[in-house]
PLY file of the C-alpha trace (Angstrom):
ply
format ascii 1.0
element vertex 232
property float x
property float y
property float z
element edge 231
property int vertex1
property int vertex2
end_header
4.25 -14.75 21.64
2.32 -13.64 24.55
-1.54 -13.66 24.55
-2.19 -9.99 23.71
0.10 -11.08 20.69
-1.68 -13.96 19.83
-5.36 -12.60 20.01
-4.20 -9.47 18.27
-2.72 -12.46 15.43
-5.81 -14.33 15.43
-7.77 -11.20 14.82
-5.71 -9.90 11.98
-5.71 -13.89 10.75
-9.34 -13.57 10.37
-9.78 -10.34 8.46
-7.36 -11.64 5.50
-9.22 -13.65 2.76
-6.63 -16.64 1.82
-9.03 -18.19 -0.02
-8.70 -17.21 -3.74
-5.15 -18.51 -3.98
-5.97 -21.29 -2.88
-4.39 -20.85 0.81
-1.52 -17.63 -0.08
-1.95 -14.22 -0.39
0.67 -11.66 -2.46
2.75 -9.61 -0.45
4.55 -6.45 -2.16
7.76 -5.16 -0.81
9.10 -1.89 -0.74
12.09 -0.33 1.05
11.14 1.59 3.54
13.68 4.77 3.04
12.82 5.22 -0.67
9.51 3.35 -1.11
11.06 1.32 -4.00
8.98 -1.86 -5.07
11.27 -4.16 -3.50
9.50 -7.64 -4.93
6.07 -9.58 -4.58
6.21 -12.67 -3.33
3.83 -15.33 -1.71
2.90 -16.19 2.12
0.36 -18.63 3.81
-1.11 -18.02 7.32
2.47 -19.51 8.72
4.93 -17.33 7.14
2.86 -14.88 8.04
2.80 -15.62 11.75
6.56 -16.01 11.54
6.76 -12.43 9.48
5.05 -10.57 12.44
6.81 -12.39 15.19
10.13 -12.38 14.41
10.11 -8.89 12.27
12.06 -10.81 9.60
10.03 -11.42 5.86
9.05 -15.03 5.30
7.46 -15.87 2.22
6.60 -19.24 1.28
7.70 -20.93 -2.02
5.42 -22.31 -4.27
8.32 -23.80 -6.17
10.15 -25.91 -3.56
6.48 -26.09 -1.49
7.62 -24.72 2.13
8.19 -21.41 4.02
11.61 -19.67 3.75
13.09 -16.67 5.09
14.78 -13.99 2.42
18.07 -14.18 3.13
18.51 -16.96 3.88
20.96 -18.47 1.74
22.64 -14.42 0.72
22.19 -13.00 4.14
20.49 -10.10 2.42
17.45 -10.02 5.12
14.39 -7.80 4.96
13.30 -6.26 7.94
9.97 -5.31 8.45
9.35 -1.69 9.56
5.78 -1.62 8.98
2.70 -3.58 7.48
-0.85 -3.23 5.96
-3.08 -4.93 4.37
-5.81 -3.60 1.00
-9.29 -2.57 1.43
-10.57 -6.55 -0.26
-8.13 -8.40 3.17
-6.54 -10.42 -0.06
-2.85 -8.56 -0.66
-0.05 -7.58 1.88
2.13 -4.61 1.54
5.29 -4.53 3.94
7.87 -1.75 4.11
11.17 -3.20 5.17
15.10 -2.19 6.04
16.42 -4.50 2.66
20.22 -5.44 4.10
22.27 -5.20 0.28
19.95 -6.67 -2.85
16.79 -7.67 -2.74
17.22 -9.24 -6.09
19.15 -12.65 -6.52
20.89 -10.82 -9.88
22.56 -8.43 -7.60
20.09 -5.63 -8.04
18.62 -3.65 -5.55
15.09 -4.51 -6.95
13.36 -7.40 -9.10
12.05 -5.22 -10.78
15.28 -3.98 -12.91
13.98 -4.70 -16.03
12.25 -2.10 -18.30
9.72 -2.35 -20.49
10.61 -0.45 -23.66
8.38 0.81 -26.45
4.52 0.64 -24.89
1.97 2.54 -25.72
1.23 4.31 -22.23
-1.20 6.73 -21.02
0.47 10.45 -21.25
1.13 11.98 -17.83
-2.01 14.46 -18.52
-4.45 11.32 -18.18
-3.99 11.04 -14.48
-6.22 13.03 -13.00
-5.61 14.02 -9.00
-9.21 13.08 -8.54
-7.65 9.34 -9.60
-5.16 9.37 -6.68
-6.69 11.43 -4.18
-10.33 10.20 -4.15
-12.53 13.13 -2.44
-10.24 15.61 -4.37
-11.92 15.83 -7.07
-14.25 18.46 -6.31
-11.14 20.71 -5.20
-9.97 19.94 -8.77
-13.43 20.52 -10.25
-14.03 23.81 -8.70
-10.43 24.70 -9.50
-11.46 24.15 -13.27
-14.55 26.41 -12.81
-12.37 29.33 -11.61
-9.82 28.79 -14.26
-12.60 29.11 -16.76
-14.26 32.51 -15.42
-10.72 33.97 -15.53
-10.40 33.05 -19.28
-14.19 33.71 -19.87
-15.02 36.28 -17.54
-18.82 36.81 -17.16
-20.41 40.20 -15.58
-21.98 38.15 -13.24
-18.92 35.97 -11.84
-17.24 37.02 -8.35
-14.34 35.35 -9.37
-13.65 37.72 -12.50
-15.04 40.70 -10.48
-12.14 39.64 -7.99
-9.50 38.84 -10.71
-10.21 41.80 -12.26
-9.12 43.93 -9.07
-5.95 42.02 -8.99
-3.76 40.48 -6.76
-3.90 42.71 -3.70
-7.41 42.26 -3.72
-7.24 38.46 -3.73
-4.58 39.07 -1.21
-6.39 40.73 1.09
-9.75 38.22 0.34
-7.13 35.98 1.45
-6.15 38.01 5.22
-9.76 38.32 5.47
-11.01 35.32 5.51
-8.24 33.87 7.17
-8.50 36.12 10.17
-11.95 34.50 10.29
-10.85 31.37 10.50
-8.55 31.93 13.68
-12.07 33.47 15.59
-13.77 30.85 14.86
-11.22 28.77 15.59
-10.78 30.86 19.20
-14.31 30.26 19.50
-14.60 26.61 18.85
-17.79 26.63 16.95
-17.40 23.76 14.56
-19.90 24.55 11.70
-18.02 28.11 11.50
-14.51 26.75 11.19
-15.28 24.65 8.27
-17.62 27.41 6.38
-14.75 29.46 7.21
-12.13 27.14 5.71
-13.79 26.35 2.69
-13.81 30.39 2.14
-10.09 30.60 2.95
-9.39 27.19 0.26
-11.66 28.96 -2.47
-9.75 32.37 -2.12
-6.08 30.29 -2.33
-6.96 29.03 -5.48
-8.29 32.05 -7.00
-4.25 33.22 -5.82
-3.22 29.72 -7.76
-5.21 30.34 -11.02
-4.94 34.06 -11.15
-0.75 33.30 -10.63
-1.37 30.50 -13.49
-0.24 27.52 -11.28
-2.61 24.57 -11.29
-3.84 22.34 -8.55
-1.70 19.46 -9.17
1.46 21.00 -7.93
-0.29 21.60 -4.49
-1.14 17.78 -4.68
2.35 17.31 -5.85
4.11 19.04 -3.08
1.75 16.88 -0.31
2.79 13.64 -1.46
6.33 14.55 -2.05
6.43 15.85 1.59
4.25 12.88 3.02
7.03 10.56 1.26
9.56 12.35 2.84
8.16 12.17 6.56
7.11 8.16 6.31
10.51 7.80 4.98
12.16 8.71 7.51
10.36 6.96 10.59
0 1
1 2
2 3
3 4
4 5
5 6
6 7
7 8
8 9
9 10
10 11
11 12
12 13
13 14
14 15
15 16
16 17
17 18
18 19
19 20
20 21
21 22
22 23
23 24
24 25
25 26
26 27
27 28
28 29
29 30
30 31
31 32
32 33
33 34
34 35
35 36
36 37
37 38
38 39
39 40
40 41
41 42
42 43
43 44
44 45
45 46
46 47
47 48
48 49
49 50
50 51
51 52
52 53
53 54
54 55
55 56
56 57
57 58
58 59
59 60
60 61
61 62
62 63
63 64
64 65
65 66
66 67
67 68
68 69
69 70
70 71
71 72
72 73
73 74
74 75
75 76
76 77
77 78
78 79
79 80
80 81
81 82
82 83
83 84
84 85
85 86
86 87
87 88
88 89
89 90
90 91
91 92
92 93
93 94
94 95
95 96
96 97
97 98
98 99
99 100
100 101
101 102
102 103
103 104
104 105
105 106
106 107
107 108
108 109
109 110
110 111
111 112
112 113
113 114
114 115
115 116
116 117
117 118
118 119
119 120
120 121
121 122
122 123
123 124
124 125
125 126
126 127
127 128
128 129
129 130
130 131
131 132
132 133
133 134
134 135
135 136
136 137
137 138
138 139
139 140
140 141
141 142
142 143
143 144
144 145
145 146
146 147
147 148
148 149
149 150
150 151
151 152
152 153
153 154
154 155
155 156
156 157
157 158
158 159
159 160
160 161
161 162
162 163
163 164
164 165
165 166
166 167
167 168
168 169
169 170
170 171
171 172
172 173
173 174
174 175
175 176
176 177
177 178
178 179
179 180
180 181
181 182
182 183
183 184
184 185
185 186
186 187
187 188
188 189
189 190
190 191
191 192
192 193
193 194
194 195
195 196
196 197
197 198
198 199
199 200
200 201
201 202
202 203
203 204
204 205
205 206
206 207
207 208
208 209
209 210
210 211
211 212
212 213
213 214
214 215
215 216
216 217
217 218
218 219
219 220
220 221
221 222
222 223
223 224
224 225
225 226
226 227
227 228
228 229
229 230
230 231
């Protein structure tokens, strides 16, 4: 390891809080080409070094009390694509190439056995604004539309728009779109983000007034962000 490496170690060494495990920190493993929870398993400040060197998972075993590399008695080696660590510095998440099983049963996963019969939280309970933090005022205002389309008020642009139908909206939508790309072209900041907040606003009138919500836009996103890290 040359010095860059070493400092750049040292550094990362110093951010991660070992200390309320008593010396080890979890580390979650997923594959990187279908994000699949791999395993969790355990590493001190060596097996970490060795992780990051070599590119190969170590983990160290609290069982048999030393560091070992997976693979090393099946051959079935993990190897590490990319790494990061949580916003408390005490958990590891690694996405690695997993050569055959991860799972000493034969499975591709530990985590091959389902829990059957638990009272879980219906699909309707997760909110976007749970996921995608700063989303939830997109969500909120998207909630506010959809209710002066069903309530209309004399008052409310939104119904007043609605009310004109789609080529209206569609052409809201031109509008302030074409606005964006001159302010854009003229590179005045505050203007390009009034204007994009007008051109976001006028897409999801389109969304609620076509009776789609917001979650499939979120959907979509993270189905084509999963898609793109996959593949790197």
């Amino acid at each position: 390891m040359n010095q860059a490496s070493k400092e750049n170690m040292n550094a990362l060494l110093s951010k991660l809080d070992f200390s309320k495990m008593d010396g080890l920190i979890p580390a979650v493993v997923q594959d990187i080409a279908t994000n699949t929870v791999l395993m969790v398993g355990f590493m001190n400040r060596e097996s970490l070094i060795k992780t990051l060197s070599t590119g190969y998972m170590h983990y160290f075993s609290r069982t048999r009390n030393r560091i070992w590399i997976k693979g090393e008695e099946s051959k079935h080696y993990q190897m590490v694509k990319e790494a990061y660590y949580d916003c408390d510095a005490d958990a590891l998440l690694f996405k690695v190439k997993q050569i055959k099983a991860c799972c000493h049963e034969g499975y591709f996963t530990c985590f091959h056995n389902k829990i059957e019969g638990g009272e879980f939280l219906e699909e309707k309970l997760f909110k976007p604004e749970v996921v995608y933090g700063k989303a939830k005022i997109i969500e909120e205002i998207f909630s506010v539309i959809k209710n002066r389309i069903e309530k209309p008020t004399t008052d409310s642009y939104v119904a007043h728009l609605v009310k004109e139908g789609q080529n209206k909206i569609l052409e809201k939508i031109d509008e302030e779109s074409n606005e964006l790309i001159l302010a854009s072209e003229n590179n005045k900041e505050e203007e390009i983000v009034h204007e994009s907040t007008d051109l976001l606003f006028h897409i999801m009138v389109l969304l609620a007034y076509q009776n789609i919500n917001i979650d499939k836009i979120f959907a979509e996103l993270e189905s084509r962000h999963k898609e793109k890290t996959a593949k790197k």
